[in-house]
C-alpha positions as a Markdown table, in Angstrom:
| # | Residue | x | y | z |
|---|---|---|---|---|
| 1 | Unk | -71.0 | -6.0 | -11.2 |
| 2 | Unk | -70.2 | -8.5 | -8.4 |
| 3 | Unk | -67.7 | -10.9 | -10.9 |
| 4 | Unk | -66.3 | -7.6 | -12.1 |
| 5 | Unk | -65.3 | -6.7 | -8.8 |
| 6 | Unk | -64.5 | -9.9 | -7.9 |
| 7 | Unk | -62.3 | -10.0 | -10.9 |
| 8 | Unk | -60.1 | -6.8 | -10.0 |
| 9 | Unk | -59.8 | -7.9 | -6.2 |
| 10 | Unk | -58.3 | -11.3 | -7.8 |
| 11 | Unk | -56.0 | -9.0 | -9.5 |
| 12 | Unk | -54.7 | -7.0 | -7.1 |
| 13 | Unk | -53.8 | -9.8 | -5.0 |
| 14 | Unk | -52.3 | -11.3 | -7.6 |
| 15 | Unk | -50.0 | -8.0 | -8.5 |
| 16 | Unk | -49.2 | -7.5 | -4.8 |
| 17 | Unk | -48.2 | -11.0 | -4.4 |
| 18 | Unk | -46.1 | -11.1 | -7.2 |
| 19 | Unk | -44.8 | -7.6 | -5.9 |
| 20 | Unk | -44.1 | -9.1 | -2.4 |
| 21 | Unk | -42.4 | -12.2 | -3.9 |
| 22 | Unk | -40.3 | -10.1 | -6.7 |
| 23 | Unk | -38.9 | -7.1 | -3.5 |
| 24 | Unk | -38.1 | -10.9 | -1.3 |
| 25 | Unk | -36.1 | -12.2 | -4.5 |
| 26 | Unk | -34.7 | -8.8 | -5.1 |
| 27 | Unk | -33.4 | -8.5 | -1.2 |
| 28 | Unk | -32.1 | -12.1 | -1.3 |
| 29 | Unk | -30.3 | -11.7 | -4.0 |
| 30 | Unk | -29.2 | -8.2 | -2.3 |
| 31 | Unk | -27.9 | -10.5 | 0.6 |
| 32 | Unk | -26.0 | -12.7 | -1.4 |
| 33 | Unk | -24.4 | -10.1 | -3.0 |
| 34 | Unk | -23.3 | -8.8 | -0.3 |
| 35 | Unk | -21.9 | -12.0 | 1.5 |
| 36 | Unk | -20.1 | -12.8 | -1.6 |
| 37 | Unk | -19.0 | -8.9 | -1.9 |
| 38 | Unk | -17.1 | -9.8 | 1.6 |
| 39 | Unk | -14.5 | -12.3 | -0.3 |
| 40 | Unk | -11.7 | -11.3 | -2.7 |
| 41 | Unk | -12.4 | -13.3 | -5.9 |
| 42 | Unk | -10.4 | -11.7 | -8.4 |
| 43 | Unk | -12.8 | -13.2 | -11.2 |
| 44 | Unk | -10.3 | -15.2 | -13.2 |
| 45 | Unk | -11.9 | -18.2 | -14.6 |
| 46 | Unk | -11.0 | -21.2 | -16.9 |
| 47 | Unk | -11.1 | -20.6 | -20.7 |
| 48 | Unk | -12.3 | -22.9 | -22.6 |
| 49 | Unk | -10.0 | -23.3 | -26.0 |
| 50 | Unk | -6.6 | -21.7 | -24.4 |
| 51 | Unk | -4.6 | -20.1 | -27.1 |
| 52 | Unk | -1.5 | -22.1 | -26.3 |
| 53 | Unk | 0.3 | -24.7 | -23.6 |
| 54 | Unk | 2.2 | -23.2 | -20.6 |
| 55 | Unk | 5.1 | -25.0 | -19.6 |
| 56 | Unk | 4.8 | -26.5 | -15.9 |
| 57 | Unk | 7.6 | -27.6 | -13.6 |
| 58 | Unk | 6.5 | -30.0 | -10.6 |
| 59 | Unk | 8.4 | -29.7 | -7.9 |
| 60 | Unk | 8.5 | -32.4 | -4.8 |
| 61 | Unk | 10.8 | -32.4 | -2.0 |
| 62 | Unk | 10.1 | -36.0 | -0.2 |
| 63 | Unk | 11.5 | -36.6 | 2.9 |
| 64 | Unk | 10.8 | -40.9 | 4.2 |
| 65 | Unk | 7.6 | -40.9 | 1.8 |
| 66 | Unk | 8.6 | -44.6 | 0.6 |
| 67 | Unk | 5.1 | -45.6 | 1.4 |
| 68 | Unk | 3.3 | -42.9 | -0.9 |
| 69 | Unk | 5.9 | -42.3 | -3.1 |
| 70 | Unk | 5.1 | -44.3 | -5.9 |
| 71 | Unk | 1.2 | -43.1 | -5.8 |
| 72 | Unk | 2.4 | -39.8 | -5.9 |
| 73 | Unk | 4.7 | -40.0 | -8.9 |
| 74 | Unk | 1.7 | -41.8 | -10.9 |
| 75 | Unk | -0.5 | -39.0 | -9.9 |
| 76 | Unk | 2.2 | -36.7 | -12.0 |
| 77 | Unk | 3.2 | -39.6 | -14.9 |
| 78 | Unk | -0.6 | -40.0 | -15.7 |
| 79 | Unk | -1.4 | -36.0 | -16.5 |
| 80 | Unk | -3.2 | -36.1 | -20.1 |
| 81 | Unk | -0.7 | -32.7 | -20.4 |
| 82 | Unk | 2.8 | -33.1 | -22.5 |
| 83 | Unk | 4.2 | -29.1 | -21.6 |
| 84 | Unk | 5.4 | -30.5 | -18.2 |
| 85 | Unk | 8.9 | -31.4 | -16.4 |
| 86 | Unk | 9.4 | -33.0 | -12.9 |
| 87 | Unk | 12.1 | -31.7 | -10.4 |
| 88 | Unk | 12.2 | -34.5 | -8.0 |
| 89 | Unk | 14.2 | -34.3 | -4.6 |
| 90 | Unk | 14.7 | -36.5 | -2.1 |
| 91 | Unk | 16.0 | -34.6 | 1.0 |
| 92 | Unk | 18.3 | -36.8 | 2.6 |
| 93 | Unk | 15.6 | -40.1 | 3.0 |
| 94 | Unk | 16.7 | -42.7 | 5.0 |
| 95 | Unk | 13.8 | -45.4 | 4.4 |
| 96 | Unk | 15.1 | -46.3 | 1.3 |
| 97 | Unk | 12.7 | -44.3 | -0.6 |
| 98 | Unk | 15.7 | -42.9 | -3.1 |
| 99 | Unk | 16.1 | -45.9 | -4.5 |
| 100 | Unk | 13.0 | -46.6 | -4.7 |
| 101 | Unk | 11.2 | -42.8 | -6.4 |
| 102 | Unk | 15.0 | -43.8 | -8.5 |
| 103 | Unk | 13.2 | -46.7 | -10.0 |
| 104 | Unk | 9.8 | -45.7 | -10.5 |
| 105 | Unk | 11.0 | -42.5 | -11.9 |
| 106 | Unk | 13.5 | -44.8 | -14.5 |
| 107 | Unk | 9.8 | -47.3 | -15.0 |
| 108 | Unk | 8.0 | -44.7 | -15.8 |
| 109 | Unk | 8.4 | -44.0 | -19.2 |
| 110 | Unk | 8.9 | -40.4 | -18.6 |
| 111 | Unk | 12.5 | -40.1 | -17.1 |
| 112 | Unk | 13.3 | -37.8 | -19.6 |
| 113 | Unk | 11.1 | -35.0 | -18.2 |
| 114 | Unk | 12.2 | -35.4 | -14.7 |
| 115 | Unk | 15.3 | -34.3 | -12.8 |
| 116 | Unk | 16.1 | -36.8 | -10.2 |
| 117 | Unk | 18.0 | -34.9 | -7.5 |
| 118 | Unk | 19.9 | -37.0 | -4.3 |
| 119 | Unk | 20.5 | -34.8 | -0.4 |
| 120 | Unk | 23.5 | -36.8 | 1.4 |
| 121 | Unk | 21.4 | -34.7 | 4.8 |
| 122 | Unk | 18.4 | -33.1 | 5.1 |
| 123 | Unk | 18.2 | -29.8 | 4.2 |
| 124 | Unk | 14.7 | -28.6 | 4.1 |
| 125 | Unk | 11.9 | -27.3 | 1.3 |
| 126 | Unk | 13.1 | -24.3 | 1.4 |
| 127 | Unk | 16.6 | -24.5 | 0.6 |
| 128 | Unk | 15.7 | -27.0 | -2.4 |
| 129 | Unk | 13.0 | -24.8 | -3.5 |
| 130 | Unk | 14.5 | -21.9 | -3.8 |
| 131 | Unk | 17.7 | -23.5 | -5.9 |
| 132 | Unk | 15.0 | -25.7 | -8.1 |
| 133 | Unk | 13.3 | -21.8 | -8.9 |
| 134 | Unk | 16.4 | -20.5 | -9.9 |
| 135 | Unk | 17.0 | -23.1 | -12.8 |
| 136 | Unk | 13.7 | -21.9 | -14.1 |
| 137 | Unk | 12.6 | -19.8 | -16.4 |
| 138 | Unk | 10.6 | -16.8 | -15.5 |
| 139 | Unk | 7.8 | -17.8 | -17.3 |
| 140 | Unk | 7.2 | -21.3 | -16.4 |
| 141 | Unk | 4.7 | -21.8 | -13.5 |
| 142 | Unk | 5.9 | -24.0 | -10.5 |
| 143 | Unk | 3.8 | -26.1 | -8.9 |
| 144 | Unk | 4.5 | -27.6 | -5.5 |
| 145 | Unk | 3.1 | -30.9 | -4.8 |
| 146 | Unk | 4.2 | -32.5 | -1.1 |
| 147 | Unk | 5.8 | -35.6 | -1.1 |
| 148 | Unk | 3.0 | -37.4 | 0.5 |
| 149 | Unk | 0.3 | -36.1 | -1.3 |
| 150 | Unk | -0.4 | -36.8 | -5.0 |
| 151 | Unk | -2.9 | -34.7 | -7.6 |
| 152 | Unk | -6.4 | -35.6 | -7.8 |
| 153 | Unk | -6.7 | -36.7 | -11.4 |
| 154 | Unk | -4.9 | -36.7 | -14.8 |
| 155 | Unk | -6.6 | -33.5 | -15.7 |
| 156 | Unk | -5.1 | -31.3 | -13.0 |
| 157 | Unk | -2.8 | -29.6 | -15.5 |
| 158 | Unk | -4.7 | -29.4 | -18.5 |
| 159 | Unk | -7.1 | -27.6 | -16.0 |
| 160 | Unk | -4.2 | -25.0 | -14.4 |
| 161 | Unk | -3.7 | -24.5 | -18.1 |
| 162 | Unk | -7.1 | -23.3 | -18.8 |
| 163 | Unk | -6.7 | -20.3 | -16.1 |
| 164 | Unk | -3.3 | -19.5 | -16.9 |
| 165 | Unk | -5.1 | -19.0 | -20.1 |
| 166 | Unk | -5.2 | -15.1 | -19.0 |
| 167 | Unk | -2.1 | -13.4 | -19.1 |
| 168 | Unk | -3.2 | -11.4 | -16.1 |
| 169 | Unk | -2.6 | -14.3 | -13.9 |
| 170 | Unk | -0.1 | -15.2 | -11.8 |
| 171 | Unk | -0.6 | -17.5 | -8.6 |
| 172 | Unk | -3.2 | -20.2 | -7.7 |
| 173 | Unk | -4.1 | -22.2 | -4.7 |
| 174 | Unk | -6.8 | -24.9 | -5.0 |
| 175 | Unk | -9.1 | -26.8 | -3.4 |
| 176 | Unk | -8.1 | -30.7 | -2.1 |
| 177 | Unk | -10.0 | -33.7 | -0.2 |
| 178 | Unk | -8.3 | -35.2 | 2.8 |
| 179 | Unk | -6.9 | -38.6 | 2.6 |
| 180 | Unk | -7.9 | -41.3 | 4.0 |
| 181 | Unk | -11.2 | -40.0 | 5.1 |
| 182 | Unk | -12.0 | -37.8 | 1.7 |
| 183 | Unk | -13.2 | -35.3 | 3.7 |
| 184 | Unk | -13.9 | -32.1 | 1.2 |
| 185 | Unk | -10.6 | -29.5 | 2.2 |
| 186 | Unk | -10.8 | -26.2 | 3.9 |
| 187 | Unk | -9.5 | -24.1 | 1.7 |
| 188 | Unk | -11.1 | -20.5 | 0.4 |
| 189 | Unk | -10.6 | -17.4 | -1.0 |
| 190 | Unk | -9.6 | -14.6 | 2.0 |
| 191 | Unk | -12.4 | -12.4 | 3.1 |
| 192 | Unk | -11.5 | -9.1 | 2.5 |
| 193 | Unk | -11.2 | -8.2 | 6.1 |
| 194 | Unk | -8.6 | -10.9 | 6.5 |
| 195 | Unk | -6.8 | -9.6 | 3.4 |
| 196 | Unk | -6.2 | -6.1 | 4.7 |
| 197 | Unk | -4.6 | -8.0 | 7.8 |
| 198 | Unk | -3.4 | -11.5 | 5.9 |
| 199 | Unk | 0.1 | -11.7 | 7.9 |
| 200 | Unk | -1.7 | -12.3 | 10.8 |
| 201 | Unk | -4.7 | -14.1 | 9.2 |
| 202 | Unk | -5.5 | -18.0 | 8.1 |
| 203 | Unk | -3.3 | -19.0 | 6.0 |
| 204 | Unk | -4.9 | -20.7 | 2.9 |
| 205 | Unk | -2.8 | -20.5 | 0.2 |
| 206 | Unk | -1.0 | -23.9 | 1.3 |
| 207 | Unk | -2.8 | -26.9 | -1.3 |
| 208 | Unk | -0.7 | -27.3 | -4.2 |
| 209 | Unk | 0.3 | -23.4 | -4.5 |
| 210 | Unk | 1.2 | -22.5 | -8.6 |
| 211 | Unk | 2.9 | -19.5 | -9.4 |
| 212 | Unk | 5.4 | -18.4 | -12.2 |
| 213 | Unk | 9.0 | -18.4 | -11.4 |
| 214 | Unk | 9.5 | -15.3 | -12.1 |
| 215 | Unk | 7.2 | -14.1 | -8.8 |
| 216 | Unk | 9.3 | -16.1 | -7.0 |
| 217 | Unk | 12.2 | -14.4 | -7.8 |
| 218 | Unk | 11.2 | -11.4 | -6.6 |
| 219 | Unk | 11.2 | -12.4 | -3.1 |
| 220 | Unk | 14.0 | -10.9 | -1.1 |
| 221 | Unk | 16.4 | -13.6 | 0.4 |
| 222 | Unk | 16.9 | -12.0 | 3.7 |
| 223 | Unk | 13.1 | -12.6 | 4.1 |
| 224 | Unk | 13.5 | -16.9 | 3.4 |
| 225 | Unk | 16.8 | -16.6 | 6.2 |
| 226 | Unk | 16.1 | -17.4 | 10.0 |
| 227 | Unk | 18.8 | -16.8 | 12.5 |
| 228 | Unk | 21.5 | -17.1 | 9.8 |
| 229 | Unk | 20.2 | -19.5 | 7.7 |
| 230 | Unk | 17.3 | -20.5 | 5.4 |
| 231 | Unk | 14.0 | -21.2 | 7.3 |
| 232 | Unk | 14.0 | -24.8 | 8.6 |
| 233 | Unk | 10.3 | -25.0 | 8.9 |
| 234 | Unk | 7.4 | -22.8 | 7.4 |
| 235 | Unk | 8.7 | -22.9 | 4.0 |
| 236 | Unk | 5.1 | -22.4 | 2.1 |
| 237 | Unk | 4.6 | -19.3 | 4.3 |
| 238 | Unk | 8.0 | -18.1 | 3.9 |
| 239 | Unk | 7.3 | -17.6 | 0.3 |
| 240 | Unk | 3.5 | -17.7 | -0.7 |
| 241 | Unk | 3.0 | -14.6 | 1.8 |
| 242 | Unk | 4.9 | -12.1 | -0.3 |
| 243 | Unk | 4.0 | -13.8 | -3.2 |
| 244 | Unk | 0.5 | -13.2 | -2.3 |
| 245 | Unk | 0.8 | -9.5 | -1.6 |
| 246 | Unk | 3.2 | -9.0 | -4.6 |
| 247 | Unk | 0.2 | -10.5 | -6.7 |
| 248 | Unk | -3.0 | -8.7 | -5.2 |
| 249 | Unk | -5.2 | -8.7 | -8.5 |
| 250 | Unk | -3.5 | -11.2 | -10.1 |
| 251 | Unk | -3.8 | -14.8 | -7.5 |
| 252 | Unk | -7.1 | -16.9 | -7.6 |
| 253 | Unk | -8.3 | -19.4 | -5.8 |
| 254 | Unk | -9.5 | -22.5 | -7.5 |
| 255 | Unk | -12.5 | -24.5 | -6.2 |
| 256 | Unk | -12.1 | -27.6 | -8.3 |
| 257 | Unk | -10.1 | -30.1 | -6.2 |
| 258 | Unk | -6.5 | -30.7 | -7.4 |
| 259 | Unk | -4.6 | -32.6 | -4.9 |
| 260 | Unk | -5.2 | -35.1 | -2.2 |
| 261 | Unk | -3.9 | -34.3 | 1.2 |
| 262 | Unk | -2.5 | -37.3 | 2.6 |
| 263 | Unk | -3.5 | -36.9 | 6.8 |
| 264 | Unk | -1.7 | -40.1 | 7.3 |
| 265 | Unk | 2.0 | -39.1 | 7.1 |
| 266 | Unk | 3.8 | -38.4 | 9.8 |
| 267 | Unk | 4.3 | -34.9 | 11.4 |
| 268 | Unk | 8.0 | -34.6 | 11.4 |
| 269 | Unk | 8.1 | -30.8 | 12.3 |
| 270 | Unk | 9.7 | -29.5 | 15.1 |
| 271 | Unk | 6.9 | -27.6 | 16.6 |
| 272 | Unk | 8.7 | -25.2 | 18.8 |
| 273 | Unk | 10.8 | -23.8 | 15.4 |
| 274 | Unk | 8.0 | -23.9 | 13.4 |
| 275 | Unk | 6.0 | -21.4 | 15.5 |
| 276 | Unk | 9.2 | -19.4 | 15.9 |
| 277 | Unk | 9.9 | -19.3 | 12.3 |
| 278 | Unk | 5.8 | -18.7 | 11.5 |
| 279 | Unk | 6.1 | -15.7 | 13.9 |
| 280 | Unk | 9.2 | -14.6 | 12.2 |
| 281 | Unk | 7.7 | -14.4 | 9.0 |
| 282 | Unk | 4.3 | -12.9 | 10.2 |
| 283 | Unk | 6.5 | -10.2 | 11.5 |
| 284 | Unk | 8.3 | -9.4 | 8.3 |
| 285 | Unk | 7.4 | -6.1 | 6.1 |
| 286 | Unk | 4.2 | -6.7 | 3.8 |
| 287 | Unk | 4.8 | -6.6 | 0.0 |
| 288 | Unk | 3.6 | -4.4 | -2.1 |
| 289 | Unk | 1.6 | -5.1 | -5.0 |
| 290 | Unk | 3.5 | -5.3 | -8.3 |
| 291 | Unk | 2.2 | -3.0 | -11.1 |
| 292 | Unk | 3.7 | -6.3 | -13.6 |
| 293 | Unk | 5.2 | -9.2 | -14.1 |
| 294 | Unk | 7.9 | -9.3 | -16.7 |
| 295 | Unk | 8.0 | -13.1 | -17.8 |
| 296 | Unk | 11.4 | -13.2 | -20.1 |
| 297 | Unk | 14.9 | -12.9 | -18.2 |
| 298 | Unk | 17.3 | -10.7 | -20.4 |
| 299 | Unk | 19.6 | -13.9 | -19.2 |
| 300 | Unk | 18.7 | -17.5 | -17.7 |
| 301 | Unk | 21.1 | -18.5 | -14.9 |
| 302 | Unk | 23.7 | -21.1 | -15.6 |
| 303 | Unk | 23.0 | -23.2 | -12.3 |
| 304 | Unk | 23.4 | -26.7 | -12.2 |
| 305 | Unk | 20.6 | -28.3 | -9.8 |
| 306 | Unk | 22.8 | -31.4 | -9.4 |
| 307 | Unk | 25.6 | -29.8 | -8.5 |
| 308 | Unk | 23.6 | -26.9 | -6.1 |
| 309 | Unk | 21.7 | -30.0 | -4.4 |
């Protein structure tokens, strides 16, 4: 009688404890839930076997980057990805580093994906990207990669290509390690509160931004222009805000790194304009979302980048 009592006060102990510990697991996993509910991950994800190869277009605008330069343009040559072309711009160097991105380019072995393109004077990211876009198709996806930083291995594309695998999807921003320390970057998805306020939020969408052309596109000019002219400074704001709101379920942020930031270049902003121009563009009507994205132009434009440049 006393084991048998014994017996079922062991069990009860044992079914309460294993009661306690399944409601703990149960609320911590509640928890998580609802810290992760707080972000906006739209839940696109790489596929494994994409159905088909998306055509890239890399787009640097380098300004004095001599000393990178070369690193930078390996990062690209090196991709393990053949659906690719290069839309290289010097804006108006004056360290020599057109001739030399001229003769790496011409080294390379892959000249005849790139178009090499030569500013007499500076005339900002902006103004180049907007006329590189417009040679573009709609559906190829630009990716902007500065002209100090370079990717973070040969896989970077192959990888873009695995989430641009769903037709749903139409902007990234990724994830990027700080150079020369390699200190892990800060980028995130937004929280949703700073969603439902994101002109005046963080901005985070700035490490090697993709997005098809045809997003782009849909950006009104007057928003790029800044007391009569195309934004001098704030040029990945400029356009990655509206591209952002234009894309609400349709942009995903990429953990994997995919660039290095290089924290050794110089700064060569004008602060003053760039927080005039920031403010400008904070100011500026929101987007709406865009029910779709049609991909295919009824007709390409006939826009020499040479000539425009």
């Amino acid at each position: 009688m006393k084991k048998a009592f014994i017996w079922v006060l062991s069990l009860l102990v044992v079914v309460s404890g294993s009661f306690a510990v399944g409601r703990f697991y149960q609320q911590h996993q509640s928890s998580h839930v609802d810290e992760r509910s707080s972000e906006l991950d739209n839940g696109f994800r790489p596929a494994d076997y994409p159905g088909e190869t998306r055509s890239f277009v890399i787009f640097i605008c380098a300004y004095n980057n001599g000393a990178f330069l070369e690193k930078t343009l390996r990062s690209v040559f090196s991709q393990l990805y053949d659906n690719y072309r290069l839309i290289y711009i010097d804006d108006g160097s004056t360290d020599g580093s057109f001739e030399l991105a001229r003769d790496c380019i011409n080294r390379s072995g892959h000249a005849s994906r790139a178009a090499f393109v030569h500013n007499d004077q500076r005339l900002g990211m902006l103004v180049n990207l907007d006329r590189a876009v417009k040679v573009c198709k709609d559906q190829e996806i630009v990716i902007i990669l500065h002209g100090q930083d370079w990717l973070a291995h040969e896989w970077v594309l192959h990888h873009l290509n695995q989430y641009y695998a769903d037709p749903d999807l139409w902007l990234t921003y990724g994830q990027y390690r700080e150079f020369p320390a390699y200190r892990m970057g800060i980028a995130r998805n937004y929280q949703l509160s700073e969603w439902k306020t994101i002109r005046q939020s963080s901005f985070m969408a700035n490490h090697l931004p993709t997005f098809y052309a045809a997003l782009f596109k849909r950006i009104k000019e007057s928003d790029l222009i800044f007391q009569g002219a195309f934004l001098p400074e704030g040029a990945e704001l400029a356009m990655l805000l509206p591209m952002l709101e234009m894309s609400q379920d349709h942009f995903q942020f990429i953990p994997e790194i995919l660039s290095i930031s290089n924290q050794r270049a110089s700064a060569l902003e004008n602060r003053d304009i760039q927080v005039q121009c920031e403010r400008y563009v904070r100011s500026l009507k929101p987007y709406s979302p865009l029910p779709t994205l049609h991909l295919e132009s009824e007709e390409e434009p006939d826009i020499d980048l040479k000539e425009e440049a």
